[in-house]
N, C-alpha and C positions, 0 to 999 in steps of 0.2 A: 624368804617368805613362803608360809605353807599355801598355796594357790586352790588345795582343795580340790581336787580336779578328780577325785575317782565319784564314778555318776551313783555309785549305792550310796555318797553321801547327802544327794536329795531327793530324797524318797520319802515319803508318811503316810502315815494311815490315814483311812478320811472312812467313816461310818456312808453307809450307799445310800442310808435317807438323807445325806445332805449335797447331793449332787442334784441340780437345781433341774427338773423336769418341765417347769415353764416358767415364762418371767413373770417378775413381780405384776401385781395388776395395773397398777402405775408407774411410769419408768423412774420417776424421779423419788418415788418411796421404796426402793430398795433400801439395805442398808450397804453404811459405811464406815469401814473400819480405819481410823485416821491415826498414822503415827509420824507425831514430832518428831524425826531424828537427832536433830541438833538439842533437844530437850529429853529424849528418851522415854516420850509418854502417849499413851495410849488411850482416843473418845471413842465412844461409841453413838455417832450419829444416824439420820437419813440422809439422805444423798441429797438429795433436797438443801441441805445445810449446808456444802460447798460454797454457798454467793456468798457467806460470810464470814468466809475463809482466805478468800482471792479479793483480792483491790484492785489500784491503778497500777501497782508496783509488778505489778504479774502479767504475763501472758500464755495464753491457752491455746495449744494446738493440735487439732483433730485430722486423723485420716478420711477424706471425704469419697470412698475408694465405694462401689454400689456391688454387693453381693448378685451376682446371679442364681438364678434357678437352674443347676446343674444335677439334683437327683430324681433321676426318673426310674421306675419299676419296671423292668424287662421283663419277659413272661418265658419260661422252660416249656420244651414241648409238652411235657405233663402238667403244665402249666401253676406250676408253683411259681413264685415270683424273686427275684432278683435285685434288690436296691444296688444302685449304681453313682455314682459321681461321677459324672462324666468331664475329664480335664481336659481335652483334644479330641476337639471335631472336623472334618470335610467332606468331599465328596469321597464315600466308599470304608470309610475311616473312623474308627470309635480309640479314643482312648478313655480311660476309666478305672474308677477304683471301685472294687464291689464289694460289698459286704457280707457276699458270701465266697467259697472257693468253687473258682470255676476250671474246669481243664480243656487241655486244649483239642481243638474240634468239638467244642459244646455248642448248639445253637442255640438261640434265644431271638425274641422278638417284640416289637412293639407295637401293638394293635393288628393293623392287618396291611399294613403299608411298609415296614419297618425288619428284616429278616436280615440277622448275620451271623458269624462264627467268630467261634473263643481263635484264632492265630500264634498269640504270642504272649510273653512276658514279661515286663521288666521286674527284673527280683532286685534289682538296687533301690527303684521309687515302690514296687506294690502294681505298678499298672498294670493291665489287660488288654491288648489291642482287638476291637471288633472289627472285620474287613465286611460288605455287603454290597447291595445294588441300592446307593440310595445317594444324594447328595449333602452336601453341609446345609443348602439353605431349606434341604426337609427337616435337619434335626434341628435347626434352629427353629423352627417354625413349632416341631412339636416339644421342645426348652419353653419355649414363651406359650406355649398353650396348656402345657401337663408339666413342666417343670414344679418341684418342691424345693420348697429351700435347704440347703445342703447342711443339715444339720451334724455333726460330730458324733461316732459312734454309742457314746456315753447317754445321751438322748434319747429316749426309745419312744419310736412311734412305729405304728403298725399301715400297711397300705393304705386302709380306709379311715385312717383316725383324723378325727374332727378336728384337733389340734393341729392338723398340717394350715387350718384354715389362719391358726392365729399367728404359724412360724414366719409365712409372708409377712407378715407385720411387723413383727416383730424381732424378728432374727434378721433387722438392719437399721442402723440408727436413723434419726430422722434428715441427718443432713448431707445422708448417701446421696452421691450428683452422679458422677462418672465411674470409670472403671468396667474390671470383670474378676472378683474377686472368688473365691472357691472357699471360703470362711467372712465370718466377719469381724471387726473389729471391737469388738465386745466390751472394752470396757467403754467406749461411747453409748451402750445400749441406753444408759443412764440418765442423760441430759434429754432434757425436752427442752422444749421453743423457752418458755418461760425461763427455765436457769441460765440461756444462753441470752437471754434479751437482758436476766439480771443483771450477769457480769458486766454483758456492754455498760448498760446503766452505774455501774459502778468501776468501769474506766479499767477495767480489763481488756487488752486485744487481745484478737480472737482470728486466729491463721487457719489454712487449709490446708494440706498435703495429700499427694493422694500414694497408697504402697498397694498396689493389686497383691493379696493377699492367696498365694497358691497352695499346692496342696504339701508341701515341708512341713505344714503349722499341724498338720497331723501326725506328722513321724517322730517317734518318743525318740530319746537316747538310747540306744540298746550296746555299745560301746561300754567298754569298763572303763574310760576314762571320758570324759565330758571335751578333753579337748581331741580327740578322735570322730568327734563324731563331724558329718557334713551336714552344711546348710543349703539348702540350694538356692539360688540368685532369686530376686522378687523382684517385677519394675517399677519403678517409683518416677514420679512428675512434683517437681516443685516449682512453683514461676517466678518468674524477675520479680513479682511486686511481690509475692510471701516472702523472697531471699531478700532482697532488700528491706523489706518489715522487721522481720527476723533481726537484721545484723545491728538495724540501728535499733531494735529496741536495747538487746545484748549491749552495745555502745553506750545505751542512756541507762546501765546497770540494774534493766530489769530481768526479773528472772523467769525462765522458759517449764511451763506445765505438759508435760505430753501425756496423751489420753490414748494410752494402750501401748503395746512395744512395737507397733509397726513403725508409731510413728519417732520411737526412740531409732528403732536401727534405722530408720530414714537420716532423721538429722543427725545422727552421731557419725553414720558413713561419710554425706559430704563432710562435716567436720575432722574427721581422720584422713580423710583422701586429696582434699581440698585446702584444709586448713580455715573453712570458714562455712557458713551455708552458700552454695551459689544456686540459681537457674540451672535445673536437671532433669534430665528425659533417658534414664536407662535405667541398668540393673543395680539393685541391691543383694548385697550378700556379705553384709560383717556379720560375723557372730560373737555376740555377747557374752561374757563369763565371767567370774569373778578374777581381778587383776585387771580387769579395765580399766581405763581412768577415763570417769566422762566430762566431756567437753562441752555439750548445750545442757543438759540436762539436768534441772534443778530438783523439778518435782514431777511426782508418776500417780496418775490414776490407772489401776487394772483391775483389773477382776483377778480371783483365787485358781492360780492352774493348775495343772494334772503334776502329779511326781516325774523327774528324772524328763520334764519337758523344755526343749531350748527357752521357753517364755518364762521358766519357772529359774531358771538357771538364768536369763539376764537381769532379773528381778534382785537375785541374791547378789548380782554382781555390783547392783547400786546400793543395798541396803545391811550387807552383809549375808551368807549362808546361816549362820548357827540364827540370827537375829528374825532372819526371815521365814526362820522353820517355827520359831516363837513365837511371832504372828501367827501364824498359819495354827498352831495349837490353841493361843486364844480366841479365834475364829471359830475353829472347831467346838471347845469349851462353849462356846457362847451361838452355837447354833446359826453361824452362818450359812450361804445355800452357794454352795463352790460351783466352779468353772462357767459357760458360756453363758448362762439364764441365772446365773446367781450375783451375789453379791459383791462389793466395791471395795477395794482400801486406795486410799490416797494417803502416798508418803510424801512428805513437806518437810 
């Protein structure tokens, strides 16, 4: 069997006015591009129209995983500025990803409390390590006071852009609880209060998982073969009463919705490791690709990803490669708004 596995074979063109610069004005009027697999056919709804899609027969589960405010603007002694993601904080200690190239023994700093140097590099993750005179509970202090939401390269906002006011808001879904996540889970951006009281109302269960989403979800394929590439581990919490939720609905042959791929590699990992869902508190690290054969996973809501990206490559592994780039052109055709701020397909 041809498994498909060299990474030029998921790649496509995507026009740059359709990469979504902010989200829709209502989260449940985004659109949504819906394809029947077992029927081969193709709606075009709003997101909104999901509750009529889902019954009692179904259940729906969300990563409940709380993005933090991890990019802050460092200042250059010429005092040009520096966007950061800061992954790894403590006392003396900065790790981070910048968005610009920094070398080493560069200094930079944050307000007038705040002085360290460029040290080191990892060229395997991207990171930067900052060493200085400062502690973790100062950077957390100025995280929760001046942090910006960690928006994805592709995004563009400027230091002073008014829109950082709306990315708090909106760059994390509404029934973010726990976690410390370095992305968000994006295709939940979509469900407000109201679609999620509908489903209950229409005898849908509705689960929690939580996958603290790290900064991997930013590293493309760059490997000529898709199964070369690394994933690196992500921590994931599921609890006795979701795994026991979970097993007996499976048991009473109802079928499992996951709303983004965090929460696919969650439940398929214990399912492959375990052989079922069980009560879990460690690391995640399967990686997805076409030749998998899934085990919980019936139906996927996500959002449209980047080419030659591991979410775009587990996507094709549930729905086909050639079939999923097909999508992805009538999307395009039809003027959907791609990746983190854009638009929905739910495959069923």
């Amino acid at each position: 069997m041809n498994l498909e596995i060299d990474t030029s074979l998921y790649d496509f063109y995507l026009p740059k006015h359709l990469i979504a610069q902010l989200p829709s004005e209502k989260r449940a009027e985004s659109r949504l591009l819906v394809y029947e697999y077992k029927k081969d056919k193709v709606k075009h709804l709003l997101f909104k129209d999901i509750v009529g899609l889902l019954d009692k027969r179904w259940c729906v589960v969300f990563n409940d995983t709380r993005v933090e405010k991890r990019k802050l603007y460092f200042k250059k002694p010429t005092d040009g500025v520096v966007p950061v993601l800061i992954t790894y904080y403590d006392d003396g200690i900065i790790k981070c990803l910048p968005s610009k190239r920094l070398k080493i023994g560069q200094e930079l700093k944050f307000g007038s409390s705040i002085e360290c140097v460029v040290k080191d590099k990892n060229t395997e993750t991207g990171e930067v390590f900052l060493e200085g005179k400062f502690t973790g509970k100062e950077i957390s202090l100025i995280i929760d006071k001046y942090g910006l939401a960690p928006l994805p390269p592709y995004i563009k906002r400027t230091y002073n852009d008014s829109r950082n006011i709306i990315d708090l808001k909106r760059y994390q879904t509404i029934y973010a609880k726990k976690g410390c996540s370095l992305a968000a889970p994006t295709a939940g951006f979509h469900f407000d209060e109201n679609i999620i009281k509908t489903l209950k109302e229409n005898g849908v269960e509705i689960f929690y998982i939580t996958l603290d989403i790290g900064f991997a979800t930013f590293k493309p394929i760059k490997t000529n073969k898709i199964t070369e590439h690394k994933l690196l581990p992500e921590h994931a919490t599921v609890s006795k009463e979701v795994a026991e939720g979970l097993n007996k609905a499976i048991n009473q042959g109802k079928k499992i919705l996951c709303v983004g791929t965090t929460v696919i590699r969650t439940l398929e990992y214990l399912a492959t490791k375990f052989g079922s869902v069980i009560p879990y508190d460690g690391p995640v690290d399967i990686y997805i690709y076409p030749g998998y054969k899934f085990k919980v996973t019936n139906a996927i809501v996500t959002n449209f990803h980047l080419p030659k990206s591991t979410n775009l490559v587990l996507i094709a592994a549930f729905v086909g490669r050639e079939k999923l780039l097909e999508l992805y052109n009538i999307a395009i055709e039809n003027n959907y708004r791609f990746y983190s701020y854009g638009d929905a397909m739910l495959i069923i």
